[in-house]
N, C-alpha and C positions, 0 to 999 in steps of 0.2 A: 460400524453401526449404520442403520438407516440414514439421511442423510434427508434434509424437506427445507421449503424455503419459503415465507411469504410472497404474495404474489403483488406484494405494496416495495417489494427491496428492487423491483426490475422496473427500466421503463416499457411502453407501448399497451398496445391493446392486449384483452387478456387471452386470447389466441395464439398472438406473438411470442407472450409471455412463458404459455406452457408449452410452446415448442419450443423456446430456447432453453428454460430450465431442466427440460427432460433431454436436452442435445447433449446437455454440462455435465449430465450424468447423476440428476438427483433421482431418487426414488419416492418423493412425496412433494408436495406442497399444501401449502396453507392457503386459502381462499381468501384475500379480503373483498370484505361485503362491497366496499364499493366498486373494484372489477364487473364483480358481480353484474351488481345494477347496470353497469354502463355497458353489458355485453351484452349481442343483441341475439345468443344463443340461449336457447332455454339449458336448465338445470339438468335437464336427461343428457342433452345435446354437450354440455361442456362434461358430464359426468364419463360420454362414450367416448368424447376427443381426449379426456385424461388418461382412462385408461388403454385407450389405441396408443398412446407415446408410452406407455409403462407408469404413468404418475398416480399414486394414492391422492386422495384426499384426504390430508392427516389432520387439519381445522379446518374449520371456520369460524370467522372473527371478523371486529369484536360487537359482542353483545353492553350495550354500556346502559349504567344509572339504572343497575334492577332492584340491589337487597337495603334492606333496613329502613324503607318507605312507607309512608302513613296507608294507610289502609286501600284511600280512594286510588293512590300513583299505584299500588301494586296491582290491584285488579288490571288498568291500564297493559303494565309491564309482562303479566303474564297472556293477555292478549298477545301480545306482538310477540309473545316466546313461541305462543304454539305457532305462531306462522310462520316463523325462521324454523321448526323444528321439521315442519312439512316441506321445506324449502330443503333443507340438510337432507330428509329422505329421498329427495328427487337426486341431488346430490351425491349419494351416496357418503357423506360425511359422517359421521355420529359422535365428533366433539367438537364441542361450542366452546369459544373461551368467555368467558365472564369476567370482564376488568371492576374492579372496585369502585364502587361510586364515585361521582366529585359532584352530582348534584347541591346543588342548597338545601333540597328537601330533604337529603341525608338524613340520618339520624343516628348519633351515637352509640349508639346499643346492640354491642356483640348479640347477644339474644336474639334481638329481631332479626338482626343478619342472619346468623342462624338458622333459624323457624325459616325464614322466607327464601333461602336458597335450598334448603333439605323439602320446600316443596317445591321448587324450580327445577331441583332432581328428581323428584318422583314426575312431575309430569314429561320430564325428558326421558326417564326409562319407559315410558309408555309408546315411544317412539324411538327406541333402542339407539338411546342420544344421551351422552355424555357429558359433566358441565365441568371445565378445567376454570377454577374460580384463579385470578392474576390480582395482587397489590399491585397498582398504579402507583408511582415514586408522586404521587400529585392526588392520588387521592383523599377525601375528606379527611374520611376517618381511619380508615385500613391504608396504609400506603406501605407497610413494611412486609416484608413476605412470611415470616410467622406470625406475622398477626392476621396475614391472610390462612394461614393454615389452624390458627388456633379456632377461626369461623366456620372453616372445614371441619374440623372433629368435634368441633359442639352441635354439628348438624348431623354428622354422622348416618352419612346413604351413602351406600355402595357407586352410584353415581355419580356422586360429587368426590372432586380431589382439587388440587391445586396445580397450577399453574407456574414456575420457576422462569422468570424475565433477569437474564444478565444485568442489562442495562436500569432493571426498576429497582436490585439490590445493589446495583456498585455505584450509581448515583448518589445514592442515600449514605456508600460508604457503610453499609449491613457488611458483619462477619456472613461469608457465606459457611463459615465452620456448622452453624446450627442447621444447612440444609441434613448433614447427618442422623439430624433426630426424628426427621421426618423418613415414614415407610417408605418404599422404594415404590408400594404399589399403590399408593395414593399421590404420587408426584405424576401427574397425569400428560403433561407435557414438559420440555423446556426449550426456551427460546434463546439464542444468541445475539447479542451485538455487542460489538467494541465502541469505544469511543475517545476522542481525544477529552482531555483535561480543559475542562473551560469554567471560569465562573461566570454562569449565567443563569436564567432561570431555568431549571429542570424541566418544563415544558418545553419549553422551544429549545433545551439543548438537545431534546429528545427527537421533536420533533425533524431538525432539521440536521442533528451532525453524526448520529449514526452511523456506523460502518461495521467493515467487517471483523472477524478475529483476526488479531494482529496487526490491522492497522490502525490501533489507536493506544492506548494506554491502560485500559485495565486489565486486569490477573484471571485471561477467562478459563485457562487451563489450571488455576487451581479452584474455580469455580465447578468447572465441570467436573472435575477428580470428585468432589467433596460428592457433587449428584449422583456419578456412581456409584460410590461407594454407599451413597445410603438405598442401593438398590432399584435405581430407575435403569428400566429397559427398553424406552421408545426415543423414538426419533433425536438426532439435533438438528435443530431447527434455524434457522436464520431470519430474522426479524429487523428487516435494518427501515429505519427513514433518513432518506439522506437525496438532500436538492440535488446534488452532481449527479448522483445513480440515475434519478429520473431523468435524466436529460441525454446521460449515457447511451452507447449499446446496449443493446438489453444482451446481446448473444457474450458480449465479453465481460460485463457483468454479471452474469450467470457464473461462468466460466469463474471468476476471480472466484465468486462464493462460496464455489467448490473445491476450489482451491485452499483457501482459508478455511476450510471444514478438515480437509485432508491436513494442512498443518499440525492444525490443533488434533488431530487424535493422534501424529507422529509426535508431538511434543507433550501428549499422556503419554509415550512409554516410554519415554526419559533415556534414551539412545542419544549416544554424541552426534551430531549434523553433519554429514560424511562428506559434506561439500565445501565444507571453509577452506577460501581459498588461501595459502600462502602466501602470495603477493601480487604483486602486478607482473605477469611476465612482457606484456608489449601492449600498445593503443595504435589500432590500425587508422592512418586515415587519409578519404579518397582525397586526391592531390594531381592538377595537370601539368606543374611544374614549381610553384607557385611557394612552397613551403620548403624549398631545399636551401634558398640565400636564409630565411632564419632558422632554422635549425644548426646551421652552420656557425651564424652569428652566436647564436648559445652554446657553443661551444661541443656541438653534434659531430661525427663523421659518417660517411657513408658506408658502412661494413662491410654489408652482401648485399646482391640482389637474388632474389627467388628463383632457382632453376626452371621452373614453368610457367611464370606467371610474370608480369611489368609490375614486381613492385620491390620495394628497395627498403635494407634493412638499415635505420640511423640509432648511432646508441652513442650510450656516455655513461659511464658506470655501469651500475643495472638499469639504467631507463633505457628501452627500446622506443622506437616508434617505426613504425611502417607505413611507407608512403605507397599509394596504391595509384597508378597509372591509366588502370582499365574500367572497364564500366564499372563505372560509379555505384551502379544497382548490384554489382556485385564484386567485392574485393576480394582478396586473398581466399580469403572459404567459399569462393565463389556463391556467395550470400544470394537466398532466393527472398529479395524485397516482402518479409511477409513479416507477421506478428506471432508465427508460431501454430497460428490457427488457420493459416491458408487465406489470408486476407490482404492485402496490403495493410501497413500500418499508417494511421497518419504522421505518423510521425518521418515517412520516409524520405530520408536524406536525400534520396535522387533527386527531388523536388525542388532541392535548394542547390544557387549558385557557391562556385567556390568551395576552397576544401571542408570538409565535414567530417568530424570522428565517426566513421561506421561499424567498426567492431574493439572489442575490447579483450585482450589475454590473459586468464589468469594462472597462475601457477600452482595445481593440486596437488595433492598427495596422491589421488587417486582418479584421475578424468574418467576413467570406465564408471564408478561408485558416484561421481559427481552425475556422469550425464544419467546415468539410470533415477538418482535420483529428484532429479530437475524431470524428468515423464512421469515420474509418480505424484507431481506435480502441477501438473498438464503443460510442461513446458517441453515439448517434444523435439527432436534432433532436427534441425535444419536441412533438409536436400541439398549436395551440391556435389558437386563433381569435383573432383581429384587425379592426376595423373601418376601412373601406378607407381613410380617415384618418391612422394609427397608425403611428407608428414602425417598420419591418419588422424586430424582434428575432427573433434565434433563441437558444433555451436548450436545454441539457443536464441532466443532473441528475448530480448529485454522485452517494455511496452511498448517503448517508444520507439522500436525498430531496430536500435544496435543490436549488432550480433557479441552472444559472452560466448568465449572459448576457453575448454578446460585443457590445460595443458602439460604436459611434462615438458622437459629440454631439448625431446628429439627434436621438436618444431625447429630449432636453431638451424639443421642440419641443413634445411633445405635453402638456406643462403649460403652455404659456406663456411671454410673454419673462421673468414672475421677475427680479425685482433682486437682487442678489449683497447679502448678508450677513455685513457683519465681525464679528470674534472672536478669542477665545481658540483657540479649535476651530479647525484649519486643513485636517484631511482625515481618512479613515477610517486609520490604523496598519495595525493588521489583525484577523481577524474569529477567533473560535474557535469550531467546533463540536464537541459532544459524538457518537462515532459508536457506532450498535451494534455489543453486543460482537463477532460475528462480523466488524465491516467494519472494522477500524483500518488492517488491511495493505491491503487494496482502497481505502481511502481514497488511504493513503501513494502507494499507485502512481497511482494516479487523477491526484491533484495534481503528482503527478513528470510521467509521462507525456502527460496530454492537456494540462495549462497550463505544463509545460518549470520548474515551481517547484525551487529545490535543497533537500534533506530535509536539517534536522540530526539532529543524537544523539536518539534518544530520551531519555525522562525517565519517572523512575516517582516520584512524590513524594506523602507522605503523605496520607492521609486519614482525618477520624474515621471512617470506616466499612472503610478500607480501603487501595488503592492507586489514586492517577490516572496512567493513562499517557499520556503527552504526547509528540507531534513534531509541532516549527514545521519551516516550509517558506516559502521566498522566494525571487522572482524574482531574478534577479542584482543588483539594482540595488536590492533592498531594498522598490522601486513598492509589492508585492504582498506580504504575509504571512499567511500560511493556518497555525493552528495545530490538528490533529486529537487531542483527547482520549477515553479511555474509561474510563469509570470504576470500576474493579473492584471494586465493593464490592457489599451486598446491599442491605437494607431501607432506606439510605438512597441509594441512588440519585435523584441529580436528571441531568437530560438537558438541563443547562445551555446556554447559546450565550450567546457574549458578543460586545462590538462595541468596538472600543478604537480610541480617538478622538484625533489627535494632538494636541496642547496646546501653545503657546506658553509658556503661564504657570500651571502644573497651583498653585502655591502662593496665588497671587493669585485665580483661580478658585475654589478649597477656600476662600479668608477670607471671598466671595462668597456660595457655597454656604450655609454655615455660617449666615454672617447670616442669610439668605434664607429657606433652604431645610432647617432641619438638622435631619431624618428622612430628607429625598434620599441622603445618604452611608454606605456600609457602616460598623459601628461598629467600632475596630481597638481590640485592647487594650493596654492601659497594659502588660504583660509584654513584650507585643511592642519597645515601643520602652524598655521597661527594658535590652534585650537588641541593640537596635540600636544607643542611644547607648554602650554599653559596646564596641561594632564598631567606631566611627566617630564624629567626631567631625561632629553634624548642625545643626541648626539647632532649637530645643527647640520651634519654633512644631510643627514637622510633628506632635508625639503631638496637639495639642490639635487640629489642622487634620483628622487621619487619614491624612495621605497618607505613604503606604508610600516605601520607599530601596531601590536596590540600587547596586551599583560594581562594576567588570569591572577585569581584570586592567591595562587600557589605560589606564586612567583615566575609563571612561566611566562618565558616573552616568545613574540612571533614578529619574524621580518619577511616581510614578502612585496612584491612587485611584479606589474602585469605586463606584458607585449600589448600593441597594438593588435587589432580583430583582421584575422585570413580569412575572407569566407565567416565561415559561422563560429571557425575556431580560433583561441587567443590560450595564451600561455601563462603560468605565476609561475613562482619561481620563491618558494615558501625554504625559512629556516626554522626549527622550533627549537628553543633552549627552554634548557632547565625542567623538563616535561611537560611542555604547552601541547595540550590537547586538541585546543579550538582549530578554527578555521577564520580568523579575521572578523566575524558576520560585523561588527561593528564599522566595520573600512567599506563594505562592500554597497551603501547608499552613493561613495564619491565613486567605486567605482564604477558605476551603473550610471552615475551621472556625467561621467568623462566620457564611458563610452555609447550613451546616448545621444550626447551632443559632436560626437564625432563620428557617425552612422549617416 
C-alpha cells in the first residue's frame, strides 16, 4: 500500500524533512501547518521540491474549532477556510483534515455540525479540496469516531468523509470492530500511531508519547485489518507526536517509520516470522587480554581460536563467547562500525575503553530467510570481508551498533573440533544492552520486528543518578532474551552491557567463587538482605554468598549474582526454578547502586 508520513513525526526544518522522508522510501506526506508557516519556501516552491523527491501531498493539517458554532464564529471560520483552501491549491494538496472541535463555544448539536461542515464541503469542492472530518479523543462533543462519522452522513456531500486516528480510537479504548460499517469510500484517510499504556491525561499522552507501530502497546494490525476490510484504499499514514523523535535524526527516524509501516502490513498477512532465532549461538566480544583470567574463573575454557583471525573461542555448555583481539572497530565479521545505513552509530563501541560486547550470534533455522528478511526491513547485510576459508556469516546491526549474526553450526568449524566443556554454565540467558538515548523505541522495534521477539512492560526503576528504563523481549519459547535499557540520568552515566549466563547451580558456584575468586563478585549489602530476609524466608548462606532472590507470583524463584564491570562488560549468572520468567528488575536498583559507587 501507499505508505505517507506527517511532517510533525520528524525532527528539522521542513526541507530536511522531505528529503529524509522521500530517502526512507515514503510515497506521500502529510503537511503540518506549522512547517508550513516556519518554512521560508513558498507553496509552489515546496510543492516542486516534493514532487522532484517523488512525495505526494496526501494532507494538510490540521484545520481546528470549525463546525457546530454560533452564527457570528462561523462566518469567521469559513473566512480562514477559503484561504487555507487557496494555500492547498498552491500546494497542490486537496485534503484538509478537519479535527472536531474543543472550543467552548461548541455547541452540542449533531445538526448544526452537520449543516455547517456539508457547507465547508461545498465550498471545498469549489476548489477541488477534500475535508477528512477526525474525532479528537479530547474533543467537546464529537470525540469518538462514529460519532464523527455519524456528522458525516447527516451532511451527506460527496466531499466530506472521515478521518480514522489509531491513537484517538484506542485511547478512548473504542472497538475499532465498527470501523467495518463505515464505506470504504467515505474513510478518506487513516492515520497511525502506537503508543505505550500510561494513565494520564489523553492530551498530553497524545501529545507527547506517540510512537510508532509496534512500539508501543496497542492492537494496530487489527485496527488496520478492520479498515480494510471495510474498503479503504488510500494511504497509511503515520502521525506520531513524540518529544524524543523531535530531537532525534530526522534521516533515522524516517527510516524507523518505514520500517514499522513495512512491519505492520507483513504482520496483515499473518505468515510465521521466518527469523525467530533458536537460541544464542555465541556473544562476541572486543578484548586486549583482559577477560581471559575471568572467564576462566567462571569456569570457561579455551576451545579454538579462529583460523584467520586473533580471536579465541571460550565455552562451557552451550554458552560461547569469543574474544576478539583485533580492531576493535571490527571483530570476527570484520564489522564495518556502522548502523546499517552507512553512518557510524553512536552507539560505537570503538569509542569506549576496555572490553565491549560487539556482536551477537544467533542460532536460525534458516540465516539465508533471516538475513533476507531483516532487508525487507531496511536492515541490510553488513560489508565485510572474509577469507575464502571462513564460515559465510552475514550480520546486521542493531541501533546501537552491535553486530546480530544469523547462524547455523558451520560457524564452529572455523575454530576447530574444540572438545565440549562441562559446568555449572549451561548456556547464554540473555544478553542486555544499554541504548542511546534517542534509540530505545528503534531498538524495541528493531527486536519485535526483524527477530519476530515479543516486548514486555516497560520498567523504569531506580537509579542513584536517576531513572533506568528497561524492556525485555523474548522469542516465544523463551530460546532468546534481549533486554534494551537506557539510562536517564546525567553525570553518572555508564553504557553498561551485560551477558547473563544460565546456571545450574548459581549457590554452589558463589561458595566456589568466594573461595577462589573473592573480588570476582559484585559486593551486595547487608541492608539489602536485612530487607529480603524480612520478605522471605531464604537461606542466610545467600547474604555471605551475595547472591541476589527474587519470586513471582507462580511460585517461581530466581538466584542470580553479578561479576565485577571489564570495561563496559560484567557478567550474571541467573538460575530460574519452577518457571520464573522475570529477570530480577526488583534487585537491579542495588545493583546499579553497587556498581555506580564502584565506577
Amino acid at each position: 500500500m501507499r505508505k505517507s508520513i506527517a511532517t510533525v513525526s520528524v525532527s528539522g526544518t521542513l526541507t530536511e524533512k522531505l528529503e529524509s522522508i522521500a530517502a526512507a522510501g515514503f510515497d506521500g506526506v502529510e503537511i503540518f501547518e506549522n512547517d508550513l508557516l516556519a518554512c521560508p519556501l513558498s507553496p509552489e516552491e515546496i510543492r516542486a521540491r516534493a514532487a522532484d523527491l517523488g512525495l505526494g501531498i496526501d494532507l494538510y493539517q490540521p484545520f481546528r474549532d470549525f463546525e457546530a458554532v454560533p452564527a457570528d464564529v462561523l462566518a469567521g471560520n469559513l473566512r480562514r477556510a477559503e484561504r487555507k483552501f487557496r494555500v492547498m491549491e498552491r500546494l497542490g494538496a486537496d485534503l484538509l483534515l478537519v479535527c472536531s472541535n474543543v472550543s467552548p463555544a461548541a455547541i452540542g448539536d449533531d445538526e448544526l455540525a452537520a449543516e455547517q461542515l456539508r457547507l465547508l464541503a461545498e465550498r471545498a469542492a469549489e476548489h477541488g479540496v477534500r475535508i477528512a472530518y477526525e474525532a479528537l479523543a479530547w474533543g467537546r462533543h464529537v470525540n469518538e469516531y462514529l460519532h464523527a462519522w455519524r456528522v458525516v452522513r447527516m451532511a451527506d456531500h460527496p466531499n466530506l468523509g472521515t478521518c480514522l486516528d489509531s491513537f484517538h480510537i484506542l485511547s478512548r479504548g473504542s472497538d475499532p470492530i465498527g470501523i467495518e460499517a463505515i464505506p470504504g469510500e467515505k474513510i478518506f484517510f487513516l492515520q497511525l500511531a502506537d503508543a505505550p499504556l500510561l494513565a494520564m491525561d489523553v492530551l498530553q499522552w497524545s501529545r507527547h508519547y506517540r510512537c510508532f507501530p509496534g512500539q508501543g502497546n496497542f492492537d494496530l494490525a487489527g485496527l488496520t485489518a478492520s479498515v480494510l476490510r471495510a474498503g479503504y484504499t488510500g494511504p497509511l499514514s503515520l502521525e506520531v507526536f513524540n518529544d524524543v523523535f523531535r530531537q532525534a535524526s530526522v534521516e533515522r527516524t524516517a527510516l524507523d517509520g518505514m520500517r514499522s509501516l513495512i512491519a505492520l502490513e507483513q504482520s496483515l498477512d499473518g505468515a510465521a516470522h521466518p527469523a525467530v532465532p533458536a537460541g544464542f549461538a555465541f556473544a562476541e566480544l572486543a578484548d586486549t587480554g583482559t577477560l581471559g583470567g575471568l572467564l576462566s574463573a567462571l569456569g570457561f575454557a579455551r576451545t579454538g581460536t579462529h583460523a584467520s583471525k586473533p580471536v579465541e573461542l571460550w565455552s562451557q555448555g552451550e554458552a560461547r563467547l569469543l574474544l576478539n583481539a583485533g580492531d576493535r572497530a571490527a571483530p570476527a565479521g570484520d564489522r564495518a562500525a556502522t548502523d546499517g545505513r552507512g553512518a557510524a552509530p553512536d552507539g560505537d563501541q570503538a569509542a569506549h575503553d576496555g572490553p565491549a560486547l560487539v556482536a551477537i550470534g544467533l542460532d536460525s533455522p534458516d540465516p539465508g530467510g533471516a538475513v533476507k528478511h531483516a532487508g525487507s526491513l531496511l536492515s541490510p547485510v553488513l560489508p565485510r570481508e572474509r577469507a575464502p576459508e571462513d564460515a559465510p556469516l552475514d550480520a546486521i546491526a542493531a541501533p546501537d551498533g552491535t553486530e546480530i549474526f544469523f547462524c547455523d553450526t558451520a560457524w564452529l568449524a572455523d575454530f576447530g573440533p574444540g572438545a565440549a566443556v562441562a559446568g555449572a554454565i549451561t548456556r547464554i540467558d540473555h544478553v542486555a544492552l544499554t541504548q542511546p538515548l534517542h534509540y530505545f523505541d528503534e531498538a524495541a522495534l528493531f527486536y519485535r520486528s526483524v527477530l519476530g521477539l515479543r516486548p514486555q512492560e516497560s520498567l523504569e526503576l531506580p537509579d542513584p543518578y536517576g531513572l533506568l528504563r528497561s524492556k525485555a523481549m523474548s522469542a516465544p519459547d523463551g530460546a532468546v532474551r534481549m533486554v534494551v535499557n537506557i539510562a536517564q540520568v546525567g553525570a553518572g552515566h555508564h553504557p553498561w552491557q551485560h551477558i547473563a549466563l544460565a546456571c545450574d547451580d548459581v549457590v554452589g558456584t558463589a561458595r566456589r567463587l568466594r573461595e577462589e575468586h573473592p573480588d570476582l563478585l559484585l559486593p551486595i549489602p547487608d541492608n539489602y538482605y536485612d530487607d529480603l530476609e524480612a520478605r522471605y524466608e531464604v537461606d542466610p548462606e545467600l547474604r555471605r554468598l551475595g547472591v541476589l532472590y527474587d519470586r513471582d507470583g507462580r511460585g517461581g524463584e530466581f538466584l542470580h549474582l553479578y561479576t565485577v564491570t571489564v570495561g563496559r562488560v560484567f557478567f550474571e549468572l541467573v538460575q530460574r526454578i519452577g518457571g520464573y520468567q522475570g529477570y530480577g528488575a526488583g534487585n537491579a536498583p542495588i545493583r546499579l547502586a553497587v556498581q555506580h559507587a564502584g565506577a
